[in-house]
N, C-alpha and C positions, 0 to 999 in steps of 0.2 A: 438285281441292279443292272445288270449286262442286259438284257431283255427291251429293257427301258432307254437303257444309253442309246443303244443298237438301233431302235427303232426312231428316236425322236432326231438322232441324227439323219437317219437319211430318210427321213420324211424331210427334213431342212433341206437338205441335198438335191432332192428332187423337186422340191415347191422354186430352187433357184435354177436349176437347169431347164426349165420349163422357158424360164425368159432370157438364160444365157445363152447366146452360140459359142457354138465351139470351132475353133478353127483348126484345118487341116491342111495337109503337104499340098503343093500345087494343082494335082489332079482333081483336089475336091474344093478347089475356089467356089466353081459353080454353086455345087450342093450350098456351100457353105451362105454363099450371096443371098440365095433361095431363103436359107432357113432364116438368117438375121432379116431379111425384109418382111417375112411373115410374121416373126416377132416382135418388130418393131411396131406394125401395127395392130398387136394386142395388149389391149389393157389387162383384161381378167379372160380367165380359162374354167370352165370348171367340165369334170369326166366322171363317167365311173370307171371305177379299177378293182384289178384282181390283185390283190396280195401273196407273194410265198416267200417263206425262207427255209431256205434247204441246208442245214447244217453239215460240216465237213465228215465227223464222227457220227453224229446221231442223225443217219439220213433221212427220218422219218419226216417230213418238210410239217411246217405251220402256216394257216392258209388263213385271210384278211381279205373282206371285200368291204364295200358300200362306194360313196362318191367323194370325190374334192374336188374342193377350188381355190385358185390361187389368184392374186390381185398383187400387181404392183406394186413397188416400197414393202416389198417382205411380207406379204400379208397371207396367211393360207388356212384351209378350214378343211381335216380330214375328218368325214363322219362313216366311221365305222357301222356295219350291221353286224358283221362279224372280225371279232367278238366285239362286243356293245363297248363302244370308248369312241372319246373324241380328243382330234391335238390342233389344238386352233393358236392362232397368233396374227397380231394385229402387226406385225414388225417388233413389238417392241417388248410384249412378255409374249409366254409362249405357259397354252393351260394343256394338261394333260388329264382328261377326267374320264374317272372309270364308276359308270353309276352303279354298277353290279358291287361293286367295294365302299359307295356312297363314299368316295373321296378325290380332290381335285391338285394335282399337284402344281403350283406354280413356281417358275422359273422367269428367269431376267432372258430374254431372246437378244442384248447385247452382251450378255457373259459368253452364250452358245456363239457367236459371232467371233468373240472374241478367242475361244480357245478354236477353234476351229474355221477359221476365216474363210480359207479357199472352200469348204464345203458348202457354207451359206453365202456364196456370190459375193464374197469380200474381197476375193483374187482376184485375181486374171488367169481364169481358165486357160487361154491360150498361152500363156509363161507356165502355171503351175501344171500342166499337162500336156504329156505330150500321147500322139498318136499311135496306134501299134500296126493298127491297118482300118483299111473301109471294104467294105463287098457290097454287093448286090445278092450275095446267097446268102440263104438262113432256111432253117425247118419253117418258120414260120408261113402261112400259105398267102398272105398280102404281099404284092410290092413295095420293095422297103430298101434303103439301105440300110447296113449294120456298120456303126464306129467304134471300134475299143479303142481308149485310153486307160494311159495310165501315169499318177501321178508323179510328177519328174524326182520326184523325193518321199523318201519312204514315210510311209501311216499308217498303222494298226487299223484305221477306224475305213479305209480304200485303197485296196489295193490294184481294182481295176474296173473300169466301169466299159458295158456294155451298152449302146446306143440303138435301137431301131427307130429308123426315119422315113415319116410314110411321102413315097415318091412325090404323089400327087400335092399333098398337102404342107409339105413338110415339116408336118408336127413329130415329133415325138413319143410313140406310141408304144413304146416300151425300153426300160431302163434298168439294168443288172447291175448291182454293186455287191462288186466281191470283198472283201475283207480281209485282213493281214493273215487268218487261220482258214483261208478258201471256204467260208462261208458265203451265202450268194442272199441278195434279197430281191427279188423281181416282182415291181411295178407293170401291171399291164394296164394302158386307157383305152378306154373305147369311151363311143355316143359323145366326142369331144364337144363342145360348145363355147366360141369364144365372145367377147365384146357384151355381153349381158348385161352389163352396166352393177353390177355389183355394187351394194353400199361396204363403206367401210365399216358401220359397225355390225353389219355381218360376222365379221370378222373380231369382234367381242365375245366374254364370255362371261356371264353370272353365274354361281354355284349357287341350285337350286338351294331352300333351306334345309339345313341338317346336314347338309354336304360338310365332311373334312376335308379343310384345307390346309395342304402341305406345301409351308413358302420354302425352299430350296435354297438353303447356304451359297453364299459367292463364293465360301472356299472347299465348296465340293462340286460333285459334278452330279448330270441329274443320276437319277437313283431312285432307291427304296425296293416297295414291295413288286412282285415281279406281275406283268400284264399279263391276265388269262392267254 
């Protein structure tokens, strides 16, 4: 169940930081001016991305590639190569389907909203976080800045997020969320692409036939069997 919570939150997390800015202490007006104007002008985004998560205890990390894309009004489509699974959402439900298991779990995307607001862009990132610093260094070998926040009140599900901001562009090209037990899950995009004109029902999902579907209680949280 943890597996699953873990992931389908901050796949949400990150499909909203995509179109949210974030604001910072005076010094980083500028950055910040930059990144809302580029935002502003994108409808849809889609990249491919590298996947890890590095547990605090079991350091052996778990590693997630393929591409997404994300569109406007909550909308985002992760197609995993690895491992085979997809978590799409139109805004409004949210499918999580794992063909290797022939079963699709669905969820209400305004329950997810709702117990966890600031995560899915229901906040005000600049109220619900605050900043811890900005640089211009990182291992990383791109020009970039680096933003950590962290949330102004405390959350099992974030306890601090990592930001790379690509100079030139300033997208967002990678994004670290830490978690209440310093667990870490890192997002990298590259081959970004924005304004493609994307349809919304792209962002639909039919469960092929034979597919088991798992509709997800309101008074639980998502769950079940655990993702390869």
């Amino acid at each position: 169940m943890g597996k699953i919570y873990r992931l389908i939150f901050s796949v949400f997390l990150l499909s909203h930081l995509i179109f949210i800015p974030v604001a910072f202490g005076q010094p980083g007006q500028v950055v910040l001016t930059e990144i809302q104007n580029q935002y502003e002008k994108t409808n849809d985004f889609e990249a491919n991305f590298a996947q890890e998560y590095i547990g605090k205890v079991m350091r052996q990390s778990q590693k997630g590639e393929g591409k997404v894309y994300f569109k406007k009004k909550g909308m985002m489509r992760w197609d995993y190569r690895v491992p085979n699974q997809k978590i799409i959402s139109d805004g409004q439900t949210l499918w999580f389907y794992q063909p290797e298991d022939n079963q699709v779990l669905v969820s209400s995307a305004d329950k997810i909203i709702k117990e966890f607001g600031f995560l899915v862009g229901e906040g005000d990132l600049r109220r619900d976080f605050k900043v811890i610093q900005m640089s211009e260094s990182s291992p990383l070998k791109e020009d970039h800045f680096v933003i950590e926040m962290a949330p102004r009140e405390g959350h099992p599900a974030v306890s601090k997020l990592s930001l790379a901001v690509d100079k030139k562009t300033y997208f967002v090209i990678q994004i670290d969320i830490f978690d209440g037990l310093g667990n870490v899950t890192r997002t990298r995009f590259n081959d970004i692409k924005t304004n493609m004109n994307l349809s919304g029902s792209f962002f639909q999902f039919k469960a092929p036939p034979g597919t088991e579907v798992i509709k997800m209680q309101d008074s639980s949280s998502p769950g079940g069997k655990k993702p390869k």
